[in-house]
VEXDREN-2710 file (C-alpha; in Angstrom, 1 decimal):
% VEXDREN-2710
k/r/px/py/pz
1/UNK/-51.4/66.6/23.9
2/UNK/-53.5/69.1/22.3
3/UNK/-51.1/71.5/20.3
4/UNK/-51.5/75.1/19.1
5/UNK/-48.9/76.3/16.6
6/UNK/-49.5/80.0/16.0
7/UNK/-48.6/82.6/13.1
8/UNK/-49.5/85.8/12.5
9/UNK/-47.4/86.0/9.4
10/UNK/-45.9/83.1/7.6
11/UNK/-47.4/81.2/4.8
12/UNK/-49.5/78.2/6.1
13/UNK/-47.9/75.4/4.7
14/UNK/-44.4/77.5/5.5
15/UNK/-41.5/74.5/5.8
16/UNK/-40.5/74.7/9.3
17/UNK/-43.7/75.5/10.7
18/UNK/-45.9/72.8/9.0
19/UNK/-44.0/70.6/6.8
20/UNK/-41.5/70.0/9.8
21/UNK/-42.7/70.9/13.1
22/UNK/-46.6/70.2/12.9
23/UNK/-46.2/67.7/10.8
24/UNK/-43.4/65.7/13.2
25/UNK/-45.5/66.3/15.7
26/UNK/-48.7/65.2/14.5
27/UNK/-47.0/62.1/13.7
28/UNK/-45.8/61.5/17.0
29/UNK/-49.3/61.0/18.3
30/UNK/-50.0/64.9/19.0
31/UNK/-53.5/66.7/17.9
32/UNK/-52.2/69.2/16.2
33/UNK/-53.8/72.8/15.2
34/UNK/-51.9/75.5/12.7
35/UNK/-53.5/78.7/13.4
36/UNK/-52.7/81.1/10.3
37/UNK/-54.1/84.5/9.6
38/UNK/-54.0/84.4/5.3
39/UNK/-58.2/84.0/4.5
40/UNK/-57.6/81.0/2.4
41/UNK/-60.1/79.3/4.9
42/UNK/-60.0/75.7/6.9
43/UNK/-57.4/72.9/6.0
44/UNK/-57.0/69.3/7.4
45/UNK/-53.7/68.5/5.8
46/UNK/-51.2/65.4/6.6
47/UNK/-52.9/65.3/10.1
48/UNK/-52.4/68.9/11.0
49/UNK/-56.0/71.0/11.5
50/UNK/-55.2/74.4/9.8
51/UNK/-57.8/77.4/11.3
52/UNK/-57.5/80.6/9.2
53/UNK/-58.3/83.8/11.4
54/UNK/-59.0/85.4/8.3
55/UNK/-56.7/87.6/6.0
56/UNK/-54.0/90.2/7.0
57/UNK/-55.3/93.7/6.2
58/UNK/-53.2/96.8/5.9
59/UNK/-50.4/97.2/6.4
60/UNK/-47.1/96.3/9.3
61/UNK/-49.0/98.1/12.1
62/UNK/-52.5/96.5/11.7
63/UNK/-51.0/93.1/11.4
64/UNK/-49.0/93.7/14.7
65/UNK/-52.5/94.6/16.4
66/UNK/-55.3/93.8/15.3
67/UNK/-54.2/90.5/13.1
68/UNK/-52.3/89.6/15.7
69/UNK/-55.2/89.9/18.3
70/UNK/-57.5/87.3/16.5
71/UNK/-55.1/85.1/16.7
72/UNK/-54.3/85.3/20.2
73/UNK/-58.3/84.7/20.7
74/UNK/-58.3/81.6/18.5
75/UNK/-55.6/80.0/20.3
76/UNK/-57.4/81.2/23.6
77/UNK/-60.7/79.7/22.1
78/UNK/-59.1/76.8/21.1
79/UNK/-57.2/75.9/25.1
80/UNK/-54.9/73.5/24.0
81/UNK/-52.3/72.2/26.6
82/UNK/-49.3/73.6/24.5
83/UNK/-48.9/77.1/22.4
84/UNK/-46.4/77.2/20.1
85/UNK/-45.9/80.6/18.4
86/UNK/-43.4/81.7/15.7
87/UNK/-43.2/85.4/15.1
88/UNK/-42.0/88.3/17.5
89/UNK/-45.1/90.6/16.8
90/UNK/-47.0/87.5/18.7
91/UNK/-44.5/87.4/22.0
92/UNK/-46.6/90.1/24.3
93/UNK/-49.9/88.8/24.0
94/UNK/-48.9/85.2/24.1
95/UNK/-48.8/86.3/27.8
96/UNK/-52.2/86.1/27.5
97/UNK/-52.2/82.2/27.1
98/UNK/-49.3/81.7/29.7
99/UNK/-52.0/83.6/31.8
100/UNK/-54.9/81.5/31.0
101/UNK/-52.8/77.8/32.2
102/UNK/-51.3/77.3/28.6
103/UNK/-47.7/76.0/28.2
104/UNK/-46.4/78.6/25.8
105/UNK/-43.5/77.5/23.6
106/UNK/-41.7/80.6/21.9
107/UNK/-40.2/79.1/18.6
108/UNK/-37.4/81.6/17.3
109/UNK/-36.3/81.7/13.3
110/UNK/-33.8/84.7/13.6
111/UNK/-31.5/86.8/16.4
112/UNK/-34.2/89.8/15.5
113/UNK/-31.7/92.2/17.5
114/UNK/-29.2/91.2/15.1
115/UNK/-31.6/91.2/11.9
116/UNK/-32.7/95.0/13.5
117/UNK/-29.3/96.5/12.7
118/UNK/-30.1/96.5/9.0
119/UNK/-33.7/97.1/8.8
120/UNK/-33.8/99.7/5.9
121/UNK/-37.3/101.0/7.6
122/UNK/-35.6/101.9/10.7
123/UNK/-34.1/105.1/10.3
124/UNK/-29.7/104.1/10.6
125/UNK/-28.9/106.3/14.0
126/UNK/-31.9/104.8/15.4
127/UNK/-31.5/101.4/14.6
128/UNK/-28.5/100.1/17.5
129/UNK/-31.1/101.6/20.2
130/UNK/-34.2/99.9/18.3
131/UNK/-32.0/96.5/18.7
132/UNK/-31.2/97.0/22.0
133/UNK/-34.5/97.8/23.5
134/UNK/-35.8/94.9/21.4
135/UNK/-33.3/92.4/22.8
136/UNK/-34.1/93.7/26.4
137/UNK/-37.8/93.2/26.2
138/UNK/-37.4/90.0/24.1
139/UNK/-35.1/88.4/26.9
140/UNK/-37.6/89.7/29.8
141/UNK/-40.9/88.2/28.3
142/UNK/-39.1/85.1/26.9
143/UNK/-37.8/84.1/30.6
144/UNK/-41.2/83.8/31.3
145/UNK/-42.4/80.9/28.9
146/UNK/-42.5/77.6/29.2
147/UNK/-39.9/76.7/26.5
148/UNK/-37.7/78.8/23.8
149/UNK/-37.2/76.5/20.3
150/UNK/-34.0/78.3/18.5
151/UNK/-33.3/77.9/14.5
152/UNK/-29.3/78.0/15.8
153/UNK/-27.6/76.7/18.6
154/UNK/-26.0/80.3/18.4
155/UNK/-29.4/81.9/19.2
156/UNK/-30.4/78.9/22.2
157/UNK/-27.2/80.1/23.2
158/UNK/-28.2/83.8/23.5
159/UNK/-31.5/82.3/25.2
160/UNK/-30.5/79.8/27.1
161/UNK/-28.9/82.8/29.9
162/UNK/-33.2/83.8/30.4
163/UNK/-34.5/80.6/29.9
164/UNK/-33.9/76.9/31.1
165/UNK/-35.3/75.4/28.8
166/UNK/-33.5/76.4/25.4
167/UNK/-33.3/74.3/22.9
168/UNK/-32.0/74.7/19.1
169/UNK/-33.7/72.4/16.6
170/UNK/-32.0/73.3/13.1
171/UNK/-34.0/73.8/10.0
172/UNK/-31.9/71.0/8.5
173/UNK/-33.7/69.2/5.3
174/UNK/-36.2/66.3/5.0
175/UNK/-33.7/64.2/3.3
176/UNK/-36.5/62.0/1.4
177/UNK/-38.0/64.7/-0.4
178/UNK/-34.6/66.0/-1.8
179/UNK/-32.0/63.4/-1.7
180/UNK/-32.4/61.6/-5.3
181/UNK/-29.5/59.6/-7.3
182/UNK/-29.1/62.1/-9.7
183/UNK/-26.4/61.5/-12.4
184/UNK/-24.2/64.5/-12.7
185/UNK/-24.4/64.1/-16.8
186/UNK/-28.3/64.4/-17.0
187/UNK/-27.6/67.9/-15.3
188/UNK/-27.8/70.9/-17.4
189/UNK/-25.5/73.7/-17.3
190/UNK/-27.2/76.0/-15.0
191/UNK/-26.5/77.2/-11.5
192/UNK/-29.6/78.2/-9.4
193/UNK/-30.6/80.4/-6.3
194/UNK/-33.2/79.8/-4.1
195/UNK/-35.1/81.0/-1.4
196/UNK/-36.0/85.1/-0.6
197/UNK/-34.8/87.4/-2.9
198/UNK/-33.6/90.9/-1.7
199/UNK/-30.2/92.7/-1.9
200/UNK/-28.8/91.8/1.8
201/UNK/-29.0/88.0/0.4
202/UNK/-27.2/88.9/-2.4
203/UNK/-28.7/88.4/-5.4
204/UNK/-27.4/91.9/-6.7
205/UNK/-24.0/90.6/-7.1
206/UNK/-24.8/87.0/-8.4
207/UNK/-26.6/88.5/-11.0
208/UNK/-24.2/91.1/-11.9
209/UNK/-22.2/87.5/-12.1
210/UNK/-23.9/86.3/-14.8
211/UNK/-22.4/88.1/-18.3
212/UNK/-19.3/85.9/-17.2
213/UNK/-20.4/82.6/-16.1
214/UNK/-20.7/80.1/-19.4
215/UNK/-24.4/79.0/-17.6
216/UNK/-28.3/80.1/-16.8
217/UNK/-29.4/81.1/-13.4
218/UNK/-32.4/78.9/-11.8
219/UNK/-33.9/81.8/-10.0
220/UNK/-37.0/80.5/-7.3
221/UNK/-38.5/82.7/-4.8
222/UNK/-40.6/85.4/-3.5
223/UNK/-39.3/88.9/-4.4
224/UNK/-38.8/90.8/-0.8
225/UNK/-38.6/94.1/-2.3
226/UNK/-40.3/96.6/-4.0
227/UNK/-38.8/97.7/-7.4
228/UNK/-35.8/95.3/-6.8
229/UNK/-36.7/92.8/-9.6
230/UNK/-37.5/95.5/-12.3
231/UNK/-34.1/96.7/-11.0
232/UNK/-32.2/93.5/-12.1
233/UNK/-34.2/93.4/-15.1
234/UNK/-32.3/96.1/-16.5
235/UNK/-29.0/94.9/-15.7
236/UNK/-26.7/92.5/-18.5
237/UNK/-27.1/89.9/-16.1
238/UNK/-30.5/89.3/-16.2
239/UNK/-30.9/87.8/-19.8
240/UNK/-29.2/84.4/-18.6
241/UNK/-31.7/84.2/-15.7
242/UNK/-34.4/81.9/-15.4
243/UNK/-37.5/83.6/-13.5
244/UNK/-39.1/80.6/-11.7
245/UNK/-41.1/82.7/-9.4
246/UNK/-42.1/80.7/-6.3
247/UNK/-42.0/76.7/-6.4
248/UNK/-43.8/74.0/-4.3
249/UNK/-41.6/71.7/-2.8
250/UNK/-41.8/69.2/-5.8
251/UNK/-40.9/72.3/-7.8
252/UNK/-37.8/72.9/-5.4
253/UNK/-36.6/69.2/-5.6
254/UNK/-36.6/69.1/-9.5
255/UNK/-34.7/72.8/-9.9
256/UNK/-32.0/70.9/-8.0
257/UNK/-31.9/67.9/-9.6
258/UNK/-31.1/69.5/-12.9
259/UNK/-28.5/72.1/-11.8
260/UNK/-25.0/71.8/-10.9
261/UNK/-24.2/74.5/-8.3
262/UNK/-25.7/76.2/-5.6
263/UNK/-25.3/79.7/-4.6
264/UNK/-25.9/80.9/-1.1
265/UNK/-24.4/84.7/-1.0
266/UNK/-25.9/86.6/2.1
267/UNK/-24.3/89.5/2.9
268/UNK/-22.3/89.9/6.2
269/UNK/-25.2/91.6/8.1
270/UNK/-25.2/90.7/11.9
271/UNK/-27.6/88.4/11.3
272/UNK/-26.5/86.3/9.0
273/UNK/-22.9/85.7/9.8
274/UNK/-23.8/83.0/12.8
275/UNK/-27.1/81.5/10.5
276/UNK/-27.7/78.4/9.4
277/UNK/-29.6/78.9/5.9
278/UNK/-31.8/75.9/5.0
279/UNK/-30.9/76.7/1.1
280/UNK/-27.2/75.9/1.6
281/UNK/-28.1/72.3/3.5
282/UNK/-30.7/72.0/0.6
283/UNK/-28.1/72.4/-2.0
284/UNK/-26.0/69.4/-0.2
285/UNK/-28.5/66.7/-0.2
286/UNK/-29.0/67.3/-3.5
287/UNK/-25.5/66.6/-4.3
288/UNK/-24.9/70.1/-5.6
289/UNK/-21.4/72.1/-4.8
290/UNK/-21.9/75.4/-3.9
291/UNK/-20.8/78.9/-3.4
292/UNK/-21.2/80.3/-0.2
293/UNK/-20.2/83.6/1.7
294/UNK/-17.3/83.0/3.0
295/UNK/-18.2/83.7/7.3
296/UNK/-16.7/81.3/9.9
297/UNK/-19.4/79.8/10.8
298/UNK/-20.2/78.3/7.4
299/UNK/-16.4/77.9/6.2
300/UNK/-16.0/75.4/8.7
301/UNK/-19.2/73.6/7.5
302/UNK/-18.1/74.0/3.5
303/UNK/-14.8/73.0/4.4
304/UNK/-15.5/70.4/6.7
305/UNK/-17.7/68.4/3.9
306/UNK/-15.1/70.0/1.0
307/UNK/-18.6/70.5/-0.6
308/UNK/-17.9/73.7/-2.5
309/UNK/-15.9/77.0/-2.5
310/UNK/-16.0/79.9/-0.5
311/UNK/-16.3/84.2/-1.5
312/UNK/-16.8/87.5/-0.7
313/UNK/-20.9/88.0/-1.4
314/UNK/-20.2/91.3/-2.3
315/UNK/-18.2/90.4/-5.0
316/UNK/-19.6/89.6/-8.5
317/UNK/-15.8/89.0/-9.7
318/UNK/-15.4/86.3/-7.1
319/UNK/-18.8/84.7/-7.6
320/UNK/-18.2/84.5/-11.5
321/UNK/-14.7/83.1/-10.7
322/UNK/-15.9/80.2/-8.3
323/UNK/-19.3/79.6/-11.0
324/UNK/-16.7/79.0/-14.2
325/UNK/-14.3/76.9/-11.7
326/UNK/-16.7/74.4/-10.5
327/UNK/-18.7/74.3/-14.0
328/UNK/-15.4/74.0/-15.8
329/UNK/-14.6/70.6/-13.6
330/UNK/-17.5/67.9/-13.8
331/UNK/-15.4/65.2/-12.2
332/UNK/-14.4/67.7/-9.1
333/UNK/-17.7/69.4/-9.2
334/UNK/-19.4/66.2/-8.9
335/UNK/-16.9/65.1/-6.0
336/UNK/-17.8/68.0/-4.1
337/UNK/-21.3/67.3/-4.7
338/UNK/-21.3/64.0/-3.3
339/UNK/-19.0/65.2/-0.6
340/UNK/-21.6/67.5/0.8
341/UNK/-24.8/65.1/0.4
342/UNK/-23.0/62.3/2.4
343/UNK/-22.2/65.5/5.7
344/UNK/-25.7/66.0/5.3
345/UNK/-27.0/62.5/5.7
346/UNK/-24.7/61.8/8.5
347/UNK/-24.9/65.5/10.5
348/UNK/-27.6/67.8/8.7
349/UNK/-30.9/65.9/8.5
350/UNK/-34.4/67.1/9.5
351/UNK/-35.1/63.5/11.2
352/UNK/-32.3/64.2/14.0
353/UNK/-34.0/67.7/14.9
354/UNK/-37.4/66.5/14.8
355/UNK/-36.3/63.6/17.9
356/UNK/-35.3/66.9/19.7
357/UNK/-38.8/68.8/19.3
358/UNK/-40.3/65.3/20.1
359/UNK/-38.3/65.0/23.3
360/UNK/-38.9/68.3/24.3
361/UNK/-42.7/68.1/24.2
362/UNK/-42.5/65.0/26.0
363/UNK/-40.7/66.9/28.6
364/UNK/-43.8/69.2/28.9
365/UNK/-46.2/66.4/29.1
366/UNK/-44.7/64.7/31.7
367/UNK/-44.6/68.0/33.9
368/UNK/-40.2/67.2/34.4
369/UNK/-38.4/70.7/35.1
370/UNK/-36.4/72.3/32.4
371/UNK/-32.6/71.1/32.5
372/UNK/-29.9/72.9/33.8
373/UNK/-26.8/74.1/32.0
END
């Protein structure tokens, strides 16, 4: 089929979008189109067409109008037999595609009600109605497309009440580009974070970590936040950190390959108590223990595997505790390591979820009605 994926505001060569989804697909035979809105111009790219709209301008309300009105009319322009978009600013006037005869696939990262409850732009008392009208309208428009794609089966979940066809495909890891046979003694004795920095992923603790762990911080990553970094600048922490700024995913594989623990500290926000975080699968097949909040859904994951040790994000005591405990124990450290890079091989790989978004197009192709649950 001829197949649309549509952003408004990630990166164009952002991991799930193209790396995994348009680039799965385009391998399955599909003639696949990225539309992006970032004015770095046209792209042909392993198979995948990218069509830049042209640059955001301005700032959040001009991208949720007029940015995301060109490319609505791209995709329109374009009339391919599937549209597959991925931010929330896009949902109303993908209406317009389900209106002109296009299957529209709605392709969701995050439980944005629950990620809405600690929005620091949303004034506090307003913020539980904000989510709640949010998660009203979301539910209403989303019954109406052809598909909903979910990051979470706790999200398809959520979804799968307004819409048949709900479907979670995971944004587990592409084992080959980060799986290596890495021997623990060629590490050196640093610890690394990566992924977006801001406070409510909890790099305000893990740095305020630092003056007591015997090790460097491998820091990779865009900086969410204005101010934040010279913030941590000025704290004692900061002179064991390595800076990386952000990393390609060569970058990514070889900041793994030389440290010997992974930290994945979110805060207990609403949102990310039920997530998934790609960083923390990313640490296993790389044969890296790590040190993870300690919320149910991921204590049964880290204890499962017996791939690391669980804490209280908010606590730079605890964090410094579990660092010097793994980095103190090569042999168990290593164990764990190994431990969580053989759960991800067998349960947590990309090439599992990918069969799923494969399946489910074919679905669409072949006109069959969405499943019942």
């Amino acid at each position: 089929m001829r197949v649309a994926h549509l952003t408004s505001a990630h990166p164009r060569h952002d991991i799930r979008i193209f790396i995994k989804e348009c680039g799965t697909l385009a391998r399955a035979g599909h003639d696949v189109t990225l539309i992006v809105a970032d004015g770095q111009g046209e792209e042909i790219r392993d198979g995948v067409r990218i069509h830049d709209v042209g640059a955001k301008t301005g700032g959040r309300l001009r991208r949720m109008t007029k940015t995301v009105d060109r490319v609505i009319q791209a995709a329109l322009k374009l009339k391919p037999d599937v549209a597959h978009f991925h931010d929330p600013e896009l949902m109303l006037a993908a209406l317009k595609l389900k209106n002109a005869g296009i299957r529209v696939i709605y392709d969701v990262h995050e439980d944005l009600p629950r990620q809405l409850l600690a929005k620091h732009w949303i004034p506090g008392l307003m913020r539980p109605l904000v989510s709640r009208v949010f998660e009203l309208l979301e539910n209403r428009v989303a019954s109406r497309f052809d598909a909903i794609v979910t990051s979470t089966p706790h999200i398809r979940t959520r979804f799968a009440a307004v819409n048949a066809r709900a479907l979670d495909v995971c944004n587990f890891p592409i084992l080959s580009e980060l799986v290596r046979d890495t021997a623990w003694d060629s590490r050196k004795n640093e610890v690394c974070y990566l992924g977006g920095i801001t406070r409510i992923r909890g790099i305000g603790p893990i740095v305020d970590a630092m003056p007591d762990v015997p090790a460097r911080l491998n820091l990779a990553g865009i900086w969410g936040e204005s101010g934040l970094r010279e913030e941590l600048a000025a704290a004692p922490g900061w002179g064991k950190v390595n800076d990386l700024g952000v990393l390609d995913r060569a970058g990514v594989a070889d900041v793994l390959a030389r440290s010997k623990v992974g930290l994945v500290t979110l805060f207990p926000t609403p949102n990310y108590v039920d997530a998934l975080p790609i960083k923390l699968f990313e640490y296993m097949a790389a044969g890296l223990p790590v040190v993870a909040s300690d919320f149910p859904v991921w204590r049964a994951i880290v204890e499962d595997a017996g791939c690391g040790v669980l804490v209280d994000p908010q606590d730079p005591a605890a964090i410094a505790a579990a660092l010097r405990t793994l980095l103190a124990d090569n042999e168990s450290a290593a164990a764990m390591g190994a431990s969580g890079q053989r759960a991800v091989l067998a349960k947590y790989s990309w090439q599992a979820e990918g069969e799923k978004l494969v399946g489910l197009y074919q679905q669409l192709e072949a006109g069959r009605p969405a499943p019942s649950h």
